[in-house]
Backbone of each chain as ProteinMPNN parsed JSONL, in Angstrom:
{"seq_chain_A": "XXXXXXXXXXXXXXXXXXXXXXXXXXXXXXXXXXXXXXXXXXXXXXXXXXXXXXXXXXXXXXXXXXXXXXXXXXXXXXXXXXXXXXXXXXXXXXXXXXXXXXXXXXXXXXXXXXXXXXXXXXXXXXXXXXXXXXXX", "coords_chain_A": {"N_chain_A": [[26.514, -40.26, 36.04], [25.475, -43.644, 34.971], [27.486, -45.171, 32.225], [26.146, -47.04, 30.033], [27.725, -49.641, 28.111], [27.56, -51.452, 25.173], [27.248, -55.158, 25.687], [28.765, -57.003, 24.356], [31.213, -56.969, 21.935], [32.84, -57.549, 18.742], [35.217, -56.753, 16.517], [37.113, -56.656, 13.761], [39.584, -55.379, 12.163], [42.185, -53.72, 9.638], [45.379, -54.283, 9.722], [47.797, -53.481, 12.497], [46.032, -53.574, 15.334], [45.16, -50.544, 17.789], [47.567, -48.52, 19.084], [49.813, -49.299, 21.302], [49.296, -49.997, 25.285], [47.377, -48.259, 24.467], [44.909, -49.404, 25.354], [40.821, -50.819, 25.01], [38.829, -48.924, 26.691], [37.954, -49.499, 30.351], [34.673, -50.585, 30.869], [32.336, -48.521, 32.818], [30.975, -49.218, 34.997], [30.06, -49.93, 37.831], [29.159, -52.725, 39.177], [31.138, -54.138, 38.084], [34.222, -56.083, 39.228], [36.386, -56.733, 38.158], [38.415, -56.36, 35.229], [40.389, -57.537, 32.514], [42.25, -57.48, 30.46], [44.001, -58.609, 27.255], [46.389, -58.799, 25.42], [47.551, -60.365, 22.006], [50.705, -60.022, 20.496], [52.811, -59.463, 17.694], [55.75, -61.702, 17.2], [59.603, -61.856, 17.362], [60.567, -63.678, 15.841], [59.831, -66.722, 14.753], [59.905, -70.027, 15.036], [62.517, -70.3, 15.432], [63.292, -68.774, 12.902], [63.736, -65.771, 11.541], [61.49, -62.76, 11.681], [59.776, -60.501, 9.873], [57.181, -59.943, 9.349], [53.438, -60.58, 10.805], [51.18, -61.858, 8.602], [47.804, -61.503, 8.285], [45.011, -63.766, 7.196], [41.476, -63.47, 6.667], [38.421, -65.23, 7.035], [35.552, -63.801, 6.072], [32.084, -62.788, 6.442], [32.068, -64.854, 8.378], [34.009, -65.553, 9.982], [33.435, -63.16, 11.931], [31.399, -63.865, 12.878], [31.734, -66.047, 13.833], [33.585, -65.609, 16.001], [31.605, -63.601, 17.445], [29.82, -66.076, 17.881], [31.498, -67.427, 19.671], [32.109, -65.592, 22.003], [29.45, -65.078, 22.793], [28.572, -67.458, 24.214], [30.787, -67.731, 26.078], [30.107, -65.231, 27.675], [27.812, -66.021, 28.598], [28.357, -68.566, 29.865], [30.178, -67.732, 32.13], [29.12, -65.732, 33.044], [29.992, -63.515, 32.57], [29.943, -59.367, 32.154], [30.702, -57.662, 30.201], [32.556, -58.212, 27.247], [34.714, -57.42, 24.649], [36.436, -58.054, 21.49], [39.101, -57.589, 19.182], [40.791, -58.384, 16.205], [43.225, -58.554, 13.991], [43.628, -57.982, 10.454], [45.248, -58.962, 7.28], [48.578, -57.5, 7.178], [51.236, -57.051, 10.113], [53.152, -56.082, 11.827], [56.259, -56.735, 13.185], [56.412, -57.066, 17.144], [53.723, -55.462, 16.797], [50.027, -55.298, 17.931], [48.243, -57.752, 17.519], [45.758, -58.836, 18.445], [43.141, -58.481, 20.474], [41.67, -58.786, 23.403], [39.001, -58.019, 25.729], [37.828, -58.17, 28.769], [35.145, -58.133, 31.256], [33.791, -58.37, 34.297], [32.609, -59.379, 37.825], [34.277, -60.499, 39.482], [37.501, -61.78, 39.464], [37.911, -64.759, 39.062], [36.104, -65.566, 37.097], [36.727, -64.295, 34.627], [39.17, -64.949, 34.102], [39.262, -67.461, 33.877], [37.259, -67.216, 31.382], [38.524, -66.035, 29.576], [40.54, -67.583, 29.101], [39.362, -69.928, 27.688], [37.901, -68.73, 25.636], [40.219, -68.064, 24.138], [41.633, -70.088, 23.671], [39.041, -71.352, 21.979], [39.042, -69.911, 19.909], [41.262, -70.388, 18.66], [40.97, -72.804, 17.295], [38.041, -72.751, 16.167], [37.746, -70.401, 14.577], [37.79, -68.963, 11.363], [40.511, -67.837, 10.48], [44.081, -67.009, 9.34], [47.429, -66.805, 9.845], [50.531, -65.719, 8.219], [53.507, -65.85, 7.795], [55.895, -62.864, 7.715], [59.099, -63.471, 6.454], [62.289, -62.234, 7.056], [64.357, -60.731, 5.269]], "CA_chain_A": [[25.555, -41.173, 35.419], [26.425, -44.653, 34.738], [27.287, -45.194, 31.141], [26.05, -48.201, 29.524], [28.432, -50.202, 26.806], [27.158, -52.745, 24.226], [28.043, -55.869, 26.095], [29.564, -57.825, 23.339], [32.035, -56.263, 20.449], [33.996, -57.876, 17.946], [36.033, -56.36, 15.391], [38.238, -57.166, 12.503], [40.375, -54.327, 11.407], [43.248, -54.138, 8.693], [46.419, -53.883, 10.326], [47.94, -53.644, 13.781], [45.274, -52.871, 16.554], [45.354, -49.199, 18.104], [48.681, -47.996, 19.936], [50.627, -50.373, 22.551], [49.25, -49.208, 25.842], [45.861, -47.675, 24.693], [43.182, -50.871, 25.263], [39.943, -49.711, 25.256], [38.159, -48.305, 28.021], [37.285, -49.817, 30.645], [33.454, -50.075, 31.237], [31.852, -47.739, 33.484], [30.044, -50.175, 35.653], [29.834, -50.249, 39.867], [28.891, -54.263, 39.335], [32.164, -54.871, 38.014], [35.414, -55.514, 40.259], [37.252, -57.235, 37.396], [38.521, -56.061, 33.739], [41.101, -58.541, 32.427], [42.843, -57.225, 29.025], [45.01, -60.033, 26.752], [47.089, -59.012, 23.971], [48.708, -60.594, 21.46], [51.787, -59.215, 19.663], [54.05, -60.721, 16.692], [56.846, -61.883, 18.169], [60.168, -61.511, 16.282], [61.014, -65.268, 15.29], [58.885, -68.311, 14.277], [60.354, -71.479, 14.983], [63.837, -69.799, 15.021], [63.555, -68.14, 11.716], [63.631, -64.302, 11.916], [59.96, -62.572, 11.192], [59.538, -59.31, 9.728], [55.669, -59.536, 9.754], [52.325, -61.619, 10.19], [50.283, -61.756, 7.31], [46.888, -62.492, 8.943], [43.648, -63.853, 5.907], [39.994, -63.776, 7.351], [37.442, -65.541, 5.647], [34.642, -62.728, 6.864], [31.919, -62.748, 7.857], [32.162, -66.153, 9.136], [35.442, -65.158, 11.522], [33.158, -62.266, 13.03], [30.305, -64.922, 12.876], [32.864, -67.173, 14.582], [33.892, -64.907, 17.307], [30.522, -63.313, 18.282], [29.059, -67.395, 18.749], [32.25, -67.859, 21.039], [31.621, -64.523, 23.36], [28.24, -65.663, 23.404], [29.129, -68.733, 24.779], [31.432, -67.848, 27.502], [29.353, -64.551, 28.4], [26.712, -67.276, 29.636], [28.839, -69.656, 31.089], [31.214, -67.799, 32.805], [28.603, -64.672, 33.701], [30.328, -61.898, 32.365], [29.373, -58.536, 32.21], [31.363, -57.018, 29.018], [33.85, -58.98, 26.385], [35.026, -56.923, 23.485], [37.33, -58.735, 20.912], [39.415, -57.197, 18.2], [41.441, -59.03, 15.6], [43.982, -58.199, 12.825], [43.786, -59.005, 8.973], [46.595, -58.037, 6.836], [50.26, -57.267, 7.462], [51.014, -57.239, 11.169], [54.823, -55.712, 11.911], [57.052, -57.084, 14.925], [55.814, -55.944, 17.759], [52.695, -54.883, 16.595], [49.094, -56.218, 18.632], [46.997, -58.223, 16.549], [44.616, -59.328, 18.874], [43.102, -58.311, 22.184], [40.78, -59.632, 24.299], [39.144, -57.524, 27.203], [36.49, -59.15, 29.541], [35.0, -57.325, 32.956], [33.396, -59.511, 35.231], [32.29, -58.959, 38.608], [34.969, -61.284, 39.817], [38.49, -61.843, 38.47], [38.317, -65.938, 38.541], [35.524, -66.244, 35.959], [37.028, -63.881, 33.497], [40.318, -65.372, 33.779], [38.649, -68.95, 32.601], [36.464, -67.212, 29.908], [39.476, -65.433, 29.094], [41.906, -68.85, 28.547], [38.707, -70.675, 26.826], [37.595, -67.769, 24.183], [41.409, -68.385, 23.115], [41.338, -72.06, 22.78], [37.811, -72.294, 20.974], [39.11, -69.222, 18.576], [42.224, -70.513, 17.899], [39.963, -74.072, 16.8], [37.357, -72.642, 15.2], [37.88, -68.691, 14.118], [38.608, -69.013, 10.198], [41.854, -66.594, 10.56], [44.941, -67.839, 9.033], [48.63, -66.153, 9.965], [51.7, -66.569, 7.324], [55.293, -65.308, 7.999], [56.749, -62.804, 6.213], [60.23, -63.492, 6.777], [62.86, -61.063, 7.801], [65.233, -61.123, 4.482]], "C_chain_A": [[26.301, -42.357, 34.803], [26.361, -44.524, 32.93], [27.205, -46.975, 30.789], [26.909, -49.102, 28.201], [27.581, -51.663, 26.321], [28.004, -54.101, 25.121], [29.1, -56.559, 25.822], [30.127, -56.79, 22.304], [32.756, -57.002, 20.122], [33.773, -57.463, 16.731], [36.886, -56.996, 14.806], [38.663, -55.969, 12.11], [41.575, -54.583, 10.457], [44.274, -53.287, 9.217], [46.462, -54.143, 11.853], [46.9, -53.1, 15.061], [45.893, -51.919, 17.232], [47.007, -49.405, 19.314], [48.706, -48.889, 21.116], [49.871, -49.729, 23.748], [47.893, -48.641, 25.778], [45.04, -49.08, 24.76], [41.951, -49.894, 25.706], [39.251, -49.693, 26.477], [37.538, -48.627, 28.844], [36.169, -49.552, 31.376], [33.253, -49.395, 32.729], [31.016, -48.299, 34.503], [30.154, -50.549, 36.993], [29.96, -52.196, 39.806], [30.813, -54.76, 38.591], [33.882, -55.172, 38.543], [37.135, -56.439, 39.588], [37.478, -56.765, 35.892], [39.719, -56.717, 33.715], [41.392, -58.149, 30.819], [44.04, -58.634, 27.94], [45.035, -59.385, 25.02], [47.832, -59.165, 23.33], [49.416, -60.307, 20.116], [52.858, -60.035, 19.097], [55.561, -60.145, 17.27], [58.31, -61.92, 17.171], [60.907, -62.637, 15.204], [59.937, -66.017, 15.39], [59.927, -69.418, 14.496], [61.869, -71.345, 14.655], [64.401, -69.327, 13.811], [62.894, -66.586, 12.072], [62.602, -63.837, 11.285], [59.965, -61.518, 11.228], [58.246, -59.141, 10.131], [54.616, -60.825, 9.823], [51.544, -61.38, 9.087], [48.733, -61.857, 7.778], [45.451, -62.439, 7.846], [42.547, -64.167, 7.396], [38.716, -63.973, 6.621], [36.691, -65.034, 6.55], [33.289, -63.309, 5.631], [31.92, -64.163, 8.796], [33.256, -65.775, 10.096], [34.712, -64.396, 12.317], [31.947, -63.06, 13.377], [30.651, -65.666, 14.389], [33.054, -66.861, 16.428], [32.807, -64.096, 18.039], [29.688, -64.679, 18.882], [30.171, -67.843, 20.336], [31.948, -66.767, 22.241], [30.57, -64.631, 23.617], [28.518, -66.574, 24.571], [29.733, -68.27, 26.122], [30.913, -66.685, 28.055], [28.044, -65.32, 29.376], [27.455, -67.866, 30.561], [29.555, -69.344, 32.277], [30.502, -66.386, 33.802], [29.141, -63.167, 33.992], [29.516, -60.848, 32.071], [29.725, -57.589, 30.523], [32.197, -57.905, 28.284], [33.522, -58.109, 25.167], [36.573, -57.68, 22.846], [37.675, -57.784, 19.587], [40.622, -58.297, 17.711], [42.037, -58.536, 13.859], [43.443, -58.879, 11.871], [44.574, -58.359, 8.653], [47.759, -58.272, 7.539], [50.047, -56.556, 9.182], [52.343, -56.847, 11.57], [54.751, -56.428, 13.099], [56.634, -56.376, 15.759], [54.268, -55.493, 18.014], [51.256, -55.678, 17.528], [48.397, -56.476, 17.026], [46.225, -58.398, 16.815], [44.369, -58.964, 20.098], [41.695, -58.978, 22.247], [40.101, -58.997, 25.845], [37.727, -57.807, 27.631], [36.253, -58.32, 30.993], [34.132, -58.118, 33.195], [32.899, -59.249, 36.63], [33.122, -59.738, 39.661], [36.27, -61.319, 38.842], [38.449, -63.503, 38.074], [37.561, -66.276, 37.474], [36.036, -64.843, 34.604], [38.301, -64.377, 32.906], [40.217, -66.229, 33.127], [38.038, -68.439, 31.796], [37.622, -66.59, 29.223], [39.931, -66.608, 28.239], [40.588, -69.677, 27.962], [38.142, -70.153, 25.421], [39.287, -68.245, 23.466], [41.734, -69.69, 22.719], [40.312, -71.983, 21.672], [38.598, -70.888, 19.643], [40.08, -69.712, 17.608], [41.852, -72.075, 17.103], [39.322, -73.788, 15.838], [36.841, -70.989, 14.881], [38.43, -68.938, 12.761], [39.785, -67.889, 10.25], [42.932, -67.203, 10.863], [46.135, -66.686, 9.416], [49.866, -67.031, 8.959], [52.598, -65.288, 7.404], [55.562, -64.502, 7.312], [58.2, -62.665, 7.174], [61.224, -62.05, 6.59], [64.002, -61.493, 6.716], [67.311, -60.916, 5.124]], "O_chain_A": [[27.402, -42.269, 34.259], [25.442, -43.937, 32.358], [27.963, -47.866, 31.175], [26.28, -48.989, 27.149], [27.153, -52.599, 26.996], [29.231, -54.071, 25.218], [30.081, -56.789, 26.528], [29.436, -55.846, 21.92], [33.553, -57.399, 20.972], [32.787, -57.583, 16.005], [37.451, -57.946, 15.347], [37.75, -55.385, 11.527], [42.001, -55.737, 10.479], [44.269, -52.056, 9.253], [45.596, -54.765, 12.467], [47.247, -52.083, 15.661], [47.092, -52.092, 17.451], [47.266, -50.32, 20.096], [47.714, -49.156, 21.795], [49.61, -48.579, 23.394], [47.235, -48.505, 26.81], [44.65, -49.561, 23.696], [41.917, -48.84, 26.34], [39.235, -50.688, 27.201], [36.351, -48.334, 28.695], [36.161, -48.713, 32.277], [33.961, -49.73, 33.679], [30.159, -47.491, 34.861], [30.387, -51.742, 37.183], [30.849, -52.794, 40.413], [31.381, -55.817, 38.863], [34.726, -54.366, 38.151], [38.243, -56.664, 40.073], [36.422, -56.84, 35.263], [40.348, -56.652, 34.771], [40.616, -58.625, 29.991], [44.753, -59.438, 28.54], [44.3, -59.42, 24.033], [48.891, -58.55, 23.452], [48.922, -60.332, 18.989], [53.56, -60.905, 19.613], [56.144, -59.101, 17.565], [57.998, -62.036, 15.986], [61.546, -62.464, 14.167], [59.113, -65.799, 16.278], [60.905, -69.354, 13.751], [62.434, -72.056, 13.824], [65.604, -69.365, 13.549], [61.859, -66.34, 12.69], [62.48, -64.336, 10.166], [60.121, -61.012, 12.34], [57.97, -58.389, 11.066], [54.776, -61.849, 9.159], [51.418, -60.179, 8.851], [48.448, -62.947, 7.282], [44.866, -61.375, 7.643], [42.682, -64.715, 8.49], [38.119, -63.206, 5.865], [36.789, -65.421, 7.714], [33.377, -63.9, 4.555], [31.712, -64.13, 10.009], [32.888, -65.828, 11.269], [34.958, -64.57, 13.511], [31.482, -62.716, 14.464], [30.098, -65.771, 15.484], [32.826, -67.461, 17.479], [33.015, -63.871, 19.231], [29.057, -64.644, 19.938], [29.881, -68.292, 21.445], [31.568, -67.165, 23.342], [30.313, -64.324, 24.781], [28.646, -66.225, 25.744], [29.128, -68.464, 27.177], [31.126, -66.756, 29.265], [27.602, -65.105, 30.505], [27.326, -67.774, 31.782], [29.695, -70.105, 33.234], [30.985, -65.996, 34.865], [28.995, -62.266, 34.817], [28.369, -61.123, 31.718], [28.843, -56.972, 29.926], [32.734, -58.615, 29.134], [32.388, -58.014, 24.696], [37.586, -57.83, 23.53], [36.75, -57.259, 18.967], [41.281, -58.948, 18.522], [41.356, -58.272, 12.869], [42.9, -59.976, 11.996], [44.908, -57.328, 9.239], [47.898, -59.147, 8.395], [49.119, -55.819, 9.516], [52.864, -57.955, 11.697], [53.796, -56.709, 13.822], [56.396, -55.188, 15.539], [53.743, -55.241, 19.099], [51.54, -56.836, 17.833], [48.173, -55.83, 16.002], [45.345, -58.334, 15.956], [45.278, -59.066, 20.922], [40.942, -59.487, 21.417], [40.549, -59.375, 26.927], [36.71, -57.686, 26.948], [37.198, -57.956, 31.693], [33.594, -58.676, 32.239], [32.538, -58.1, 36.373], [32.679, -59.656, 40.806], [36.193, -60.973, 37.663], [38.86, -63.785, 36.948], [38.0, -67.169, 36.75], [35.277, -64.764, 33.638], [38.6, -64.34, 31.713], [40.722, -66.294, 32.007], [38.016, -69.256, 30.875], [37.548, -66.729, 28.002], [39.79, -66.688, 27.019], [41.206, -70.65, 27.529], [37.961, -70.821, 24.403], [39.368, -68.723, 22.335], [42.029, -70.171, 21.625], [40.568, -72.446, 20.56], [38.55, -71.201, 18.453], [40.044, -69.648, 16.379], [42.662, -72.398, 16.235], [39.592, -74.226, 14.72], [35.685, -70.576, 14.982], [39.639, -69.165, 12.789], [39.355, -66.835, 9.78], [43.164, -67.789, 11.921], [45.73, -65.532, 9.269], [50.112, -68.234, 8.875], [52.379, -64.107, 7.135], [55.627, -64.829, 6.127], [58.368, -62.021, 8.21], [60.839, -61.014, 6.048], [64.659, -62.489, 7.02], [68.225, -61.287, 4.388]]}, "seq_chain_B": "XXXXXXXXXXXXXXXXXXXXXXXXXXXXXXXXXXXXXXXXXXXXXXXXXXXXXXXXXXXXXXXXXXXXXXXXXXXXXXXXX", "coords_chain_B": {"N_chain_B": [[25.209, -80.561, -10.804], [27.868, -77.179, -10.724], [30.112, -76.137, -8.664], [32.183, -73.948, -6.161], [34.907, -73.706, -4.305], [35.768, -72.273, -1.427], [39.279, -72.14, -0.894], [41.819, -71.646, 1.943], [44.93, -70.534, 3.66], [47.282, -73.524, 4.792], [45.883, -74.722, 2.898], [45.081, -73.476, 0.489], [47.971, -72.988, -0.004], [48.466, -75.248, -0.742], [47.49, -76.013, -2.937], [48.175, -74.383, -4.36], [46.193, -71.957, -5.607], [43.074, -70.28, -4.638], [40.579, -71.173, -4.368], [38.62, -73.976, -6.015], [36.798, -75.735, -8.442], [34.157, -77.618, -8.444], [32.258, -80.595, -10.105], [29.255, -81.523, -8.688], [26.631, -83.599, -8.362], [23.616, -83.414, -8.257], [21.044, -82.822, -5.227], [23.323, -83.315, -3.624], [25.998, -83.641, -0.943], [27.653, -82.844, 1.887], [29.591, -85.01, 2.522], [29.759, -85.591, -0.277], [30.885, -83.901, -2.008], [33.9, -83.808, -0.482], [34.391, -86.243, -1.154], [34.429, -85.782, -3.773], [36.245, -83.344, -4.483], [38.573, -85.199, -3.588], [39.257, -86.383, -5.948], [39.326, -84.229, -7.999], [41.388, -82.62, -6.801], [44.2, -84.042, -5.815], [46.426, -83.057, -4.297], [45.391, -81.85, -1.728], [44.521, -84.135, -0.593], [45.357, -85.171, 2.169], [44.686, -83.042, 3.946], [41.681, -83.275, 3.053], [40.964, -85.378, 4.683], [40.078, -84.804, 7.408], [39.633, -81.884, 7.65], [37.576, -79.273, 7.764], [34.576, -78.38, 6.316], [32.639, -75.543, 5.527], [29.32, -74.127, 5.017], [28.219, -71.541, 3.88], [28.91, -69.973, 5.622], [28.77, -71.092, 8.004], [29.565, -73.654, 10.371], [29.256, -77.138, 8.409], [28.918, -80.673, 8.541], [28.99, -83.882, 7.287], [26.768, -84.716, 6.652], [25.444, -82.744, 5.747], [22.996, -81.191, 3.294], [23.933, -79.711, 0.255], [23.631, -76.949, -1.851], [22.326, -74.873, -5.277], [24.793, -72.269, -5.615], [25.072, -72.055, -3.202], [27.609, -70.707, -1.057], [30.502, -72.136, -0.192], [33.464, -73.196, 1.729], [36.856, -74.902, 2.125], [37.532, -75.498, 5.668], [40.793, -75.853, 7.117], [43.496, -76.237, 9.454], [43.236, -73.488, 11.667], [44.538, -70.74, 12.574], [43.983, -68.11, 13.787], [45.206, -65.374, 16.519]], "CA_chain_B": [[25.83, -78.666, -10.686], [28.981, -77.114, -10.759], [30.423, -75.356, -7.172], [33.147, -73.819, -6.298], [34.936, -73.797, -3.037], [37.141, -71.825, -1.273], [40.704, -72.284, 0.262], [42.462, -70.797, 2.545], [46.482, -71.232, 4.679], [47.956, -74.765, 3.908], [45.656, -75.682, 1.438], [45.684, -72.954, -0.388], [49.024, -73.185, -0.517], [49.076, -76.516, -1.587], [46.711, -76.167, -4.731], [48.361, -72.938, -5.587], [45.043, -71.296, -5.765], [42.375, -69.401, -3.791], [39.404, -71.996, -4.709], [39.021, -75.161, -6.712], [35.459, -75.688, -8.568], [34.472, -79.119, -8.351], [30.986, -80.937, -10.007], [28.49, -82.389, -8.119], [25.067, -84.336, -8.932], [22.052, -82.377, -7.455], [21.319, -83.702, -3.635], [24.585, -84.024, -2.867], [26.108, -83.532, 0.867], [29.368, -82.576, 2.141], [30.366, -85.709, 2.602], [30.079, -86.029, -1.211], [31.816, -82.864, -1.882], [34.631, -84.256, -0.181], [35.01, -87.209, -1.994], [34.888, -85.244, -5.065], [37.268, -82.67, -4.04], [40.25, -85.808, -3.727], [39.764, -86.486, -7.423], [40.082, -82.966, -8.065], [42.886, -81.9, -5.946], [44.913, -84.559, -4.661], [46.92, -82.349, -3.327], [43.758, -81.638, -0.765], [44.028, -85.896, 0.011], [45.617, -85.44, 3.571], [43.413, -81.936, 4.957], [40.222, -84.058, 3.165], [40.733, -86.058, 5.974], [39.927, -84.166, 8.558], [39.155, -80.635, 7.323], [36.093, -78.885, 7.886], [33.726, -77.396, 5.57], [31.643, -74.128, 5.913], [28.101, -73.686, 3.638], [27.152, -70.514, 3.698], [29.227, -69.728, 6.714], [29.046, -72.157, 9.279], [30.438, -75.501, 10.083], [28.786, -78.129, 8.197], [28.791, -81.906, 8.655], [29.049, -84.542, 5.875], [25.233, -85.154, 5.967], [24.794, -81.263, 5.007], [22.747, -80.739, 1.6], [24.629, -78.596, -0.632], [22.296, -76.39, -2.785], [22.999, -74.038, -6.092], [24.862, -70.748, -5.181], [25.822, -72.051, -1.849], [29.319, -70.482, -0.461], [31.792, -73.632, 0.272], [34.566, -73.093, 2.149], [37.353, -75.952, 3.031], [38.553, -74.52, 6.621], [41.614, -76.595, 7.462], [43.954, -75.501, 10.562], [43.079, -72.24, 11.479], [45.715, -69.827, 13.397], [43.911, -66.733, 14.538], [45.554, -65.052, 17.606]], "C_chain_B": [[27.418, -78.387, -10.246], [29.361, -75.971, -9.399], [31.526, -75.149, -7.33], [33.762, -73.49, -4.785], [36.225, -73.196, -2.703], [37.897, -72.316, -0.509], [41.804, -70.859, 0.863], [44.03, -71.198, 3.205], [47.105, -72.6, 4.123], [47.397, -75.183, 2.679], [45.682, -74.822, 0.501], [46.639, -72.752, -1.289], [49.394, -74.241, -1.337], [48.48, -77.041, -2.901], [47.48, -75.321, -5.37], [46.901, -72.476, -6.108], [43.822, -71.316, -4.658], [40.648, -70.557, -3.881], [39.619, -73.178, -5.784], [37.275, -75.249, -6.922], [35.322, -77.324, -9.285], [32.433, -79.424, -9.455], [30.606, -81.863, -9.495], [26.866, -82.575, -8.787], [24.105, -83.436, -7.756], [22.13, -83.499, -6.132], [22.708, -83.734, -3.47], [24.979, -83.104, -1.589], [27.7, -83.037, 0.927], [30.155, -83.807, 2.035], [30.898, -86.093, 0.57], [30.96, -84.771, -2.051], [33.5, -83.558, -1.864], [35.485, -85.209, -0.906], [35.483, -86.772, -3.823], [35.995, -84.027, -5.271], [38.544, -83.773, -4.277], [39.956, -86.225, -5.203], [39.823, -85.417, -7.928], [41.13, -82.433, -8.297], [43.502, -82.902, -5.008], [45.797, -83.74, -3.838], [46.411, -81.952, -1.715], [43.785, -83.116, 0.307], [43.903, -85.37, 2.035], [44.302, -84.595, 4.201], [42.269, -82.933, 4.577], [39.944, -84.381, 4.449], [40.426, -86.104, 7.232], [39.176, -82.765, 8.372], [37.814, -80.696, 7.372], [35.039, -78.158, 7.013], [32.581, -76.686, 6.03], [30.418, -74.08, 4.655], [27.074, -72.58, 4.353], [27.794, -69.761, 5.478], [28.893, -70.167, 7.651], [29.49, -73.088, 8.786], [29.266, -76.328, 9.627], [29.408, -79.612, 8.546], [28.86, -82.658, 7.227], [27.831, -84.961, 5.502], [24.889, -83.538, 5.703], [24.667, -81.436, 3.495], [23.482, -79.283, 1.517], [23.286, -78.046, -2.134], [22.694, -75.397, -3.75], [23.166, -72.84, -5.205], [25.086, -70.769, -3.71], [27.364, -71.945, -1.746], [29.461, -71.733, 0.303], [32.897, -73.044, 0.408], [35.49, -74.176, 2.776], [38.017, -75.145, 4.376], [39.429, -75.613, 7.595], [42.129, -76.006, 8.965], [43.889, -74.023, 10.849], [44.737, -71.707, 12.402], [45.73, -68.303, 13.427], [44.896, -66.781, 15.583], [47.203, -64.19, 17.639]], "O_chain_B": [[28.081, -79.179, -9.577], [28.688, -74.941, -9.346], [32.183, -75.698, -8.214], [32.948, -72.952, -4.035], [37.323, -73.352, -3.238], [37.523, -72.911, 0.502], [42.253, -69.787, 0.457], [44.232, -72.412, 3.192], [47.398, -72.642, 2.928], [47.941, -75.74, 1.726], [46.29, -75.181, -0.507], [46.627, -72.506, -2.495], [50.218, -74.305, -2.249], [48.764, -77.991, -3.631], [47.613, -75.298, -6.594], [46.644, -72.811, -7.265], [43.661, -72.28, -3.909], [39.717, -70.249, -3.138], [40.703, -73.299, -6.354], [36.497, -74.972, -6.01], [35.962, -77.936, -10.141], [31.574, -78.543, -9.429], [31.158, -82.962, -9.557], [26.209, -81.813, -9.496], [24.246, -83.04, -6.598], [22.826, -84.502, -5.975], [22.998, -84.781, -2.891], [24.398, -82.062, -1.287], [28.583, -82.953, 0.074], [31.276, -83.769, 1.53], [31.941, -86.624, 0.189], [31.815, -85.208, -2.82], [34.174, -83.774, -2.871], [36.679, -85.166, -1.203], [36.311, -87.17, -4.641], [36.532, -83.926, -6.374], [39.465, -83.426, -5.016], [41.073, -86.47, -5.658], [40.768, -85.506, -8.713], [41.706, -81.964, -9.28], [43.45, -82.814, -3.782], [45.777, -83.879, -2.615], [47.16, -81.821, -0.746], [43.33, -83.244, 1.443], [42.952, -85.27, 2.809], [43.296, -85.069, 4.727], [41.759, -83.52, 5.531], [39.066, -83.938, 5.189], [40.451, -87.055, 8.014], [38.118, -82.593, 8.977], [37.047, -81.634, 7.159], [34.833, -77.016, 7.423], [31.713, -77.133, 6.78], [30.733, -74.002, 3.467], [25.992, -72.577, 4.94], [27.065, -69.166, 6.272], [28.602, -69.283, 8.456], [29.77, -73.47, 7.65], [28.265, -76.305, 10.343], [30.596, -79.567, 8.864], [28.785, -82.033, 6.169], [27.594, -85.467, 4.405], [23.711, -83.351, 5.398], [25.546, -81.684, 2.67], [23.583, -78.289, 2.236], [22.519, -78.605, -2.918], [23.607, -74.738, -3.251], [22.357, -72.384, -4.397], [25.26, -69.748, -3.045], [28.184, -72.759, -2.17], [28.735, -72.209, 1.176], [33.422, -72.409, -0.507], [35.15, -74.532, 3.904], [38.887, -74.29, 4.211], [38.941, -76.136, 8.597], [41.32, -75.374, 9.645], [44.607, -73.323, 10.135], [45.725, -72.387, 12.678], [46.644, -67.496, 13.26], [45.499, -67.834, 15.787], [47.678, -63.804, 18.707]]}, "name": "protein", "num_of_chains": 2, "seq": "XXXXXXXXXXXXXXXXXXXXXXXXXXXXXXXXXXXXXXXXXXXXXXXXXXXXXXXXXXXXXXXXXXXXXXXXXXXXXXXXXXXXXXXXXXXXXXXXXXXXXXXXXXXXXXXXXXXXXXXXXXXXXXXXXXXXXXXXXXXXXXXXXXXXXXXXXXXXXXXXXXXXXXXXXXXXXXXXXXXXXXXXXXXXXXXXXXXXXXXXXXXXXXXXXXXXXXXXX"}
């Protein structure tokens, strides 16, 4: 029996998003012959200064505000079938994911563009600030 | 009436504090906000200039009425991701 998923999800959690490797599950759905995952992980330098952690502030609910008007948006335009978004607040270790991004589609070329345009308009207009903590 | 508005990332940083509470004359708009914000907080001058303000959680405009007990937020460069 097919199982049905909420089309849209976004989250905000405190801390690093679930285990390297686990993304979540993709939907259960015959119509779709694309799932397209994207995540990103603090990297261990900034601008050639060594980075213990991200810090990441979220002025809520406006950020989940933020990010359910953008998956709106490119679920229309681009005629996806699923987009679930999660996003860090808080302390963020090296390494660690802060953000994913997973889109199924019934095609891989329109998830790839809603993919690379959800990360432009978030990184524009998603209130969610990142600050360094440096690596003493 | 007296408002109070929050900050967040550079500007935060650059008031040294989490909000800045500014007064405004009844009717007033974002755009007048704004202007009352740089006698405030110069510190604020440059983001003014560009920065975006939120009432009530969304993006407002500088013709947005501002009304008692409305959340103000300045939201300068963001840097989700």
């Amino acid at each position: 029996m097919l199982t049905r998923e909420a089309p849209i999800t976004v989250t905000i959690v405190e801390g690093a998003l679930g285990a390297l490797g686990a993304p979540p599950r993709r939907p259960d759905d015959p119509g779709c012959g694309a799932w397209v995952v994207f995540e990103g992980v603090v990297r261990e330098d900034e601008g050639g200064k060594a980075v213990e952690a991200l810090d990441y502030t979220a002025y809520q609910p406006m950020a989940e505000d933020q990010l359910m008007l953008i998956a709106r948006d490119v679920m229309r335009d681009h005629g996806l079938s699923y987009l679930m978004v999660e996003h860090s607040r808080g302390v963020v270790p090296v390494g660690g994911c802060s953000f994913r991004l997973s889109i199924a589609s019934g095609h891989r070329k329109e998830a790839l563009a809603a993919m690379d345009e959800f990360i432009d308009r978030m990184k524009r207009d998603v209130p969610i600030w990142k600050q360094p903590v440096w690596r003493m | 009436m007296r408002v109070e508005v929050k900050l967040f990332g550079a500007e935060a940083h650059a008031v040294g504090a989490d909000s800045v509470v500014v007064d405004l004359d009844a009717l007033a708009t974002c755009g007048d906000l704004r202007d009352a914000m740089r006698a405030v907080a110069p510190a604020l001058a440059s983001s003014l200039g560009w920065a975006r303000f939120a009432v009530n959680g969304r993006y407002a405009d500088d013709s947005t009425p501002i009304g008692e007990g409305d959340e103000l937020a300045l939201i300068g460069l963001v840097s989700g991701g």
